[in-house]
ROKOLTOR-978389 format. One line per field, with one value per atom (N, C-alpha, C, O): atom name; x, y, z; residue in one letter. Coordinates in steps of 0.02 Angstrom, whole numbers, plus 50000, padded with zeros to 5 digits. Example, Ala and Ser with C-alpha at 12.3 -4.5 7.8 and 13.67 -1.06 7.14 Angstrom:
atome: [N | CA | C | O | N | CA | C | O]
c1: [50660 | 50615 | 50660 | 50712 | 50642 | 50684 | 50645 | 50670]
c2: [49716 | 49775 | 49835 | 49834 | 49888 | 49947 | 50002 | 50057]
c3: [50390 | 50390 | 50390 | 50423 | 50354 | 50357 | 50394 | 50402]
residu: [A | A | A | A | S | S | S | S]
# end
This chain:
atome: [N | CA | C | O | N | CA | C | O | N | CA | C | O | N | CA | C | O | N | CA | C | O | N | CA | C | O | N | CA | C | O | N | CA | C | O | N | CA | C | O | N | CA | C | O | N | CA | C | O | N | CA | C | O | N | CA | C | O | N | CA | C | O | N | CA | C | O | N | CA | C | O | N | CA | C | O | N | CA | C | O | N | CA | C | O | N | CA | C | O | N | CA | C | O | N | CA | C | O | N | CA | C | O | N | CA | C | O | N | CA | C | O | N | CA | C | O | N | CA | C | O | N | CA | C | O | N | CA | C | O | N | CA | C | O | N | CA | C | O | N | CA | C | O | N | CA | C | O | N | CA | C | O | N | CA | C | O | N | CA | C | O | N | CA | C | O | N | CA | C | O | N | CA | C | O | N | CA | C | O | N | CA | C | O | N | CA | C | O | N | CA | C | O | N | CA | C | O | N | CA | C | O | N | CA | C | O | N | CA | C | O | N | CA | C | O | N | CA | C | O | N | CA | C | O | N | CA | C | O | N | CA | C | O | N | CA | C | O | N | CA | C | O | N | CA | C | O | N | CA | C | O | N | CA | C | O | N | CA | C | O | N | CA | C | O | N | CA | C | O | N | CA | C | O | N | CA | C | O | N | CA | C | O | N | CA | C | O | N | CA | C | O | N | CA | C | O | N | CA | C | O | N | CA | C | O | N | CA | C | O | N | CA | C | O | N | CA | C | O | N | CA | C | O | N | CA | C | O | N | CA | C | O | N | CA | C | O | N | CA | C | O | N | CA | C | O | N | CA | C | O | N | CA | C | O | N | CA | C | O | N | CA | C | O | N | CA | C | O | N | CA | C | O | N | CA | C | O | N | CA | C | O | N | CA | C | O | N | CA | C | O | N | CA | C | O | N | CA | C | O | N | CA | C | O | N | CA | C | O]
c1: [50546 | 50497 | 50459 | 50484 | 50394 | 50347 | 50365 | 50366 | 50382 | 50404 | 50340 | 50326 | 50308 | 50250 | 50272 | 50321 | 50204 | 50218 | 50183 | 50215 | 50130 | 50097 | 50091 | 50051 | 50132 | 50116 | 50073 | 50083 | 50017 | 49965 | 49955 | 49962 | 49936 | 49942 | 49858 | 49803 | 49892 | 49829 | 49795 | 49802 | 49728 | 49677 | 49679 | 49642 | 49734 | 49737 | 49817 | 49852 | 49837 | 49919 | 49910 | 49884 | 49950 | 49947 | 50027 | 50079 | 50015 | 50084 | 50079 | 50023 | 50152 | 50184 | 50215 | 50246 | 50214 | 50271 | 50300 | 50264 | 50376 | 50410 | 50473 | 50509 | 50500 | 50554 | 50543 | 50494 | 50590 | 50597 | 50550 | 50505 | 50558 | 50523 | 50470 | 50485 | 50388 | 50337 | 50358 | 50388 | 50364 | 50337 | 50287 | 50242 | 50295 | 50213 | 50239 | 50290 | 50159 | 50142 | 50104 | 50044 | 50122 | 50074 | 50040 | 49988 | 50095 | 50075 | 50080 | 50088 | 50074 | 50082 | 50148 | 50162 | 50191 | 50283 | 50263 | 50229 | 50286 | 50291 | 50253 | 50270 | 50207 | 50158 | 50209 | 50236 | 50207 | 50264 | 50329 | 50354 | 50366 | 50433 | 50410 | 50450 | 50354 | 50359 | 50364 | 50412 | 50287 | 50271 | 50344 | 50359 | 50383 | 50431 | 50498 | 50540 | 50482 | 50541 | 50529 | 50568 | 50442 | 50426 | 50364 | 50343 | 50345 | 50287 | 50319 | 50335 | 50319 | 50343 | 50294 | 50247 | 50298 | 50248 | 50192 | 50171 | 50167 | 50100 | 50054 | 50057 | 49977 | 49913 | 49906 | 49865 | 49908 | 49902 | 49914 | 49877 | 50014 | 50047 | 50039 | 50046 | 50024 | 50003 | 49955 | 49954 | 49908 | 49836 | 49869 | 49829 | 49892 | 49909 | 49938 | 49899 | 50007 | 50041 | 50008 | 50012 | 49944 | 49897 | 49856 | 49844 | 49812 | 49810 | 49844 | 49822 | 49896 | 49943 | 49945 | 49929 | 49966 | 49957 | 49906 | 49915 | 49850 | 49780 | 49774 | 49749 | 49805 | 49789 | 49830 | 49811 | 49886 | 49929 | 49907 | 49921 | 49877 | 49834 | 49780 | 49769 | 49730 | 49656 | 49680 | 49724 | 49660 | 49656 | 49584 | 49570 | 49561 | 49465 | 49479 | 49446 | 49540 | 49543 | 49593 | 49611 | 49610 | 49643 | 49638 | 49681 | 49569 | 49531 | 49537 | 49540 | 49539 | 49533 | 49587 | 49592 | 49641 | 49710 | 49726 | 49759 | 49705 | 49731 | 49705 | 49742 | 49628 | 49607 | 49640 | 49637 | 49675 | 49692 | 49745 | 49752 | 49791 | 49844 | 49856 | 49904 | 49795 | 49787 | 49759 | 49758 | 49746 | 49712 | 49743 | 49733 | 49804 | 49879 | 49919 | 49953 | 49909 | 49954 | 49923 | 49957 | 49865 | 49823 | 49829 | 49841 | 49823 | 49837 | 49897 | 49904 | 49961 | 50007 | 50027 | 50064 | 49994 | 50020 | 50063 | 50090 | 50064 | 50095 | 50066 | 50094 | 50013 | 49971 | 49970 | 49940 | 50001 | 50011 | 49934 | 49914 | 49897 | 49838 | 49845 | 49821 | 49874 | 49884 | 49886 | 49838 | 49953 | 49977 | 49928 | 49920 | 49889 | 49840 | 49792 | 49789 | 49754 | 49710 | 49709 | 49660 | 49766 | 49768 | 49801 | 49813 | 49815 | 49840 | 49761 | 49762 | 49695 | 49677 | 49600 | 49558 | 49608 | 49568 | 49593 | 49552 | 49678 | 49672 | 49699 | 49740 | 49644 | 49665 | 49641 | 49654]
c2: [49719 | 49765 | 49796 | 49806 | 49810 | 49837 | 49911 | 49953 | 49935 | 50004 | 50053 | 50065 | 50074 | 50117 | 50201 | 50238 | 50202 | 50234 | 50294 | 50347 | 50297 | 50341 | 50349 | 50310 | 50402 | 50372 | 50440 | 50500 | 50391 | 50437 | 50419 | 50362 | 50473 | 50457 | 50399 | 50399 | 50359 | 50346 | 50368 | 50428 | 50333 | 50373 | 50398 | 50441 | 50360 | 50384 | 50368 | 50347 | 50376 | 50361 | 50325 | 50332 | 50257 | 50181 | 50188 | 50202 | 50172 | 50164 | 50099 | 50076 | 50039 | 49995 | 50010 | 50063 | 49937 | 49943 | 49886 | 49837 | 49883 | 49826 | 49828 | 49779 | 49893 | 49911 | 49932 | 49914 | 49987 | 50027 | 50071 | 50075 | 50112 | 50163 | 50127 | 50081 | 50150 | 50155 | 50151 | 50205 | 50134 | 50155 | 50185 | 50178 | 50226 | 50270 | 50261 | 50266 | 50240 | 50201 | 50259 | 50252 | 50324 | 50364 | 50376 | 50403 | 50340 | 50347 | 50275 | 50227 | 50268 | 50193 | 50164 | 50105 | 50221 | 50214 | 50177 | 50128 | 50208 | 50182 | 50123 | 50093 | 50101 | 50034 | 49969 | 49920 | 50005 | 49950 | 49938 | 49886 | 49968 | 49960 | 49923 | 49879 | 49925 | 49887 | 49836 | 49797 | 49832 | 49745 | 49702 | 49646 | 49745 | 49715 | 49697 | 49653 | 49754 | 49715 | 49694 | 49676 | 49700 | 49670 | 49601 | 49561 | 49601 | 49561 | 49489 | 49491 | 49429 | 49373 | 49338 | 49375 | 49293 | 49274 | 49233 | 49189 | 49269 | 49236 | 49275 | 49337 | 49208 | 49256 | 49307 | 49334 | 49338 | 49400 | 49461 | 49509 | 49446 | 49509 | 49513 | 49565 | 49451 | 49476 | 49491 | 49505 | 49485 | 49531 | 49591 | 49631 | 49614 | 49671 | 49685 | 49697 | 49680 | 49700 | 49719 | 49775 | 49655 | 49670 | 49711 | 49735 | 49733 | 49794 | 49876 | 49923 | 49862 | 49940 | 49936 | 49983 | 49870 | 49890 | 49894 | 49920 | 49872 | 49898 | 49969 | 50004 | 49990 | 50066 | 50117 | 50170 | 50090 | 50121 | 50129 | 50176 | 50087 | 50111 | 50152 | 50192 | 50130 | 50175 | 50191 | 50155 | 50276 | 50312 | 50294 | 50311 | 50258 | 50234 | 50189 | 50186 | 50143 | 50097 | 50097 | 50048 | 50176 | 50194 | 50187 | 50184 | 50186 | 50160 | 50096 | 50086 | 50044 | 49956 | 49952 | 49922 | 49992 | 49974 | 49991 | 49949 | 50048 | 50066 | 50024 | 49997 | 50007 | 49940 | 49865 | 49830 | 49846 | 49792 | 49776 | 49735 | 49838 | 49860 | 49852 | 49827 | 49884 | 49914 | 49813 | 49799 | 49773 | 49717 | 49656 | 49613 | 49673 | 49643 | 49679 | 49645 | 49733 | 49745 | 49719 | 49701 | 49719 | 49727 | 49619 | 49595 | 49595 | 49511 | 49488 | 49433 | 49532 | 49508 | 49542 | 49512 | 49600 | 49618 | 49677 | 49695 | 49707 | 49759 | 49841 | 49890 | 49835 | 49915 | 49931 | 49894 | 49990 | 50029 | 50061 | 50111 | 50038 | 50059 | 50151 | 50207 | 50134 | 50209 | 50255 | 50294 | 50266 | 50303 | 50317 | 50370 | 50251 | 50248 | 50306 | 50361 | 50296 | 50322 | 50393 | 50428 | 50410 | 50492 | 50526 | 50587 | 50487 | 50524 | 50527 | 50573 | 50480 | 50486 | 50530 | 50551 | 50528 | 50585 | 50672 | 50717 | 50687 | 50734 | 50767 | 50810 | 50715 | 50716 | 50794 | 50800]
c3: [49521 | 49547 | 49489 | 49434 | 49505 | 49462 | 49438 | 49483 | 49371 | 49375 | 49353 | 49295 | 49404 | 49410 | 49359 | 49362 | 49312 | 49246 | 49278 | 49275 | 49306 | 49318 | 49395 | 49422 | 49443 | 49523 | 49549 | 49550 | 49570 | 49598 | 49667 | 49689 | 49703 | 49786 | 49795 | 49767 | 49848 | 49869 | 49887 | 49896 | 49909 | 49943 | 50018 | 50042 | 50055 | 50113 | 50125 | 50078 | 50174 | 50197 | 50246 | 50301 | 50201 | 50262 | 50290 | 50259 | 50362 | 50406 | 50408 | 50419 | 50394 | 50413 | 50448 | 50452 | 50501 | 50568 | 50541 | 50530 | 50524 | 50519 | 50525 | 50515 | 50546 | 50597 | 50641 | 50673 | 50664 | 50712 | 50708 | 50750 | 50655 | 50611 | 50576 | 50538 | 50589 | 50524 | 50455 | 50454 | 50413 | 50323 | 50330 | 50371 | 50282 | 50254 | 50190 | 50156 | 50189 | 50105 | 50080 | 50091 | 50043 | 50025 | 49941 | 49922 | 49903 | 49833 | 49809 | 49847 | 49731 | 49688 | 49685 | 49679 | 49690 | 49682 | 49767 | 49783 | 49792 | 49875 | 49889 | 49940 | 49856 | 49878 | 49845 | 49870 | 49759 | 49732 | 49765 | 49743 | 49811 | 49827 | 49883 | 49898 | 49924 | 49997 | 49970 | 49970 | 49931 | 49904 | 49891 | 49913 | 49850 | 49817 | 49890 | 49891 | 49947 | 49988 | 50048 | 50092 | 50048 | 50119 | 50097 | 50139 | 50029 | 50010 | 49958 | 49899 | 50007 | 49994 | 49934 | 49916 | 49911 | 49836 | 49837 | 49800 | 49910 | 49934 | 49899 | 49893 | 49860 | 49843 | 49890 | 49854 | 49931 | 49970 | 49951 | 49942 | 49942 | 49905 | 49829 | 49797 | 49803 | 49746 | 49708 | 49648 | 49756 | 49731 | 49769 | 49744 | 49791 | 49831 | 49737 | 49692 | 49730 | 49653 | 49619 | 49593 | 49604 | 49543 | 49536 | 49481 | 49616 | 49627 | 49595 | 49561 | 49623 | 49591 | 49524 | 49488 | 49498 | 49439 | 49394 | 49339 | 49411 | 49398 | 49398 | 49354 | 49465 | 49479 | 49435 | 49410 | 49433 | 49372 | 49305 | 49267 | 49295 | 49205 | 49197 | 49152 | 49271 | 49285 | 49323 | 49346 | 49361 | 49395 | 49463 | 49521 | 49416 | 49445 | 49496 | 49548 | 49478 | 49527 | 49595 | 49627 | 49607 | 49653 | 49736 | 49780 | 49738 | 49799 | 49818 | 49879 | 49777 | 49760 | 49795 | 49849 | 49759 | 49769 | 49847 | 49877 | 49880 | 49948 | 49988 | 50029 | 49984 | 50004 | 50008 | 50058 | 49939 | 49946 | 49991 | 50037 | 49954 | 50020 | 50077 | 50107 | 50099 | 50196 | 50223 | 50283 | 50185 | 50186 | 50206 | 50249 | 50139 | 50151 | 50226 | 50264 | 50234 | 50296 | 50361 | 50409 | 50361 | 50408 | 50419 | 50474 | 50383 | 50389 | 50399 | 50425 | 50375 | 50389 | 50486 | 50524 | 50502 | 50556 | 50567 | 50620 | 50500 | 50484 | 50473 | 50448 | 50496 | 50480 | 50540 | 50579 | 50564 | 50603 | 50631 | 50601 | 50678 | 50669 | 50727 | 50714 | 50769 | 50782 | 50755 | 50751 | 50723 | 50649 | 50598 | 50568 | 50592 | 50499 | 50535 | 50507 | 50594 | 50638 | 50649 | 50658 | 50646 | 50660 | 50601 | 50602 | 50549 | 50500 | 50447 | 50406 | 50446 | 50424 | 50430 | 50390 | 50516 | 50542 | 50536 | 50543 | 50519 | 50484 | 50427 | 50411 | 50396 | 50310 | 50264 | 50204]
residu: [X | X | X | X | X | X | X | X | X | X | X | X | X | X | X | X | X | X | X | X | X | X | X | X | X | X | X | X | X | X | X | X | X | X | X | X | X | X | X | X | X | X | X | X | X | X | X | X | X | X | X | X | X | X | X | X | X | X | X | X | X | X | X | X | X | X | X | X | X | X | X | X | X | X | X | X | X | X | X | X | X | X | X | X | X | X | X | X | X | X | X | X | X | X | X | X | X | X | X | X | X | X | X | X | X | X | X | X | X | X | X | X | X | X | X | X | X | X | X | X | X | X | X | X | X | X | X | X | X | X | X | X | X | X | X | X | X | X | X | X | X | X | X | X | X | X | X | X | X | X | X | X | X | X | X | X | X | X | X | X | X | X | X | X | X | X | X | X | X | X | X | X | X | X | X | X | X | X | X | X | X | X | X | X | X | X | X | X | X | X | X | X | X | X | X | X | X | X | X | X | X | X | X | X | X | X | X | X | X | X | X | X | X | X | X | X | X | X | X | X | X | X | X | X | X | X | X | X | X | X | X | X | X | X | X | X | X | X | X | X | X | X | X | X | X | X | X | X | X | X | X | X | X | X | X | X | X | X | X | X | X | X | X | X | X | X | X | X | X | X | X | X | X | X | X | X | X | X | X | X | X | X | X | X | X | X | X | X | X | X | X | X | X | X | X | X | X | X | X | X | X | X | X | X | X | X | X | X | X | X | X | X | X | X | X | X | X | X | X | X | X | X | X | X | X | X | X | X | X | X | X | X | X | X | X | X | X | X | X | X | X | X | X | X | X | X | X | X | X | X | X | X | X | X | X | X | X | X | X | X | X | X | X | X]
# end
């Protein structure tokens, strides 16, 4: 797993459904641990990785990263769109 040096929240708080219970993906720490136990070693998840860790050195590219993220969840079937929906209407 990627050990995130600098963890800054994302830009918004992404919900995964892949249990019972949602994930909320809210910072760079929390994005690196899904990837690492829900993101298999498809180009997908790992522009998703390369992402965070982009975002981990720049602060600039923090947006890129929640994007790439929500991109990967959203293709695999995993973004909670209810949840993302009302957590980000009251942000």
């Amino acid at each position: 797993m990627y050990q995130v040096k600098n963890n800054r929240r994302l830009t918004r708080q992404l919900m995964a459904h892949v249990c019972a219970r949602p994930a909320i993906i809210i910072d760079l720490y929390d994005a690196a641990a899904f990837i690492d136990m829900h993101g298999d070693r498809t180009q997908l998840w790992v522009t998703a990785e390369t992402a965070v860790r982009c975002a981990d050195q720049n602060p600039r590219l923090i947006d890129q990263a929640t994007k790439t993220l929500e991109n990967a969840l959203r293709r695999e079937g995993m973004l909670d769109w209810q949840l993302a929906s009302v957590r980000t209407t009251f942000k």
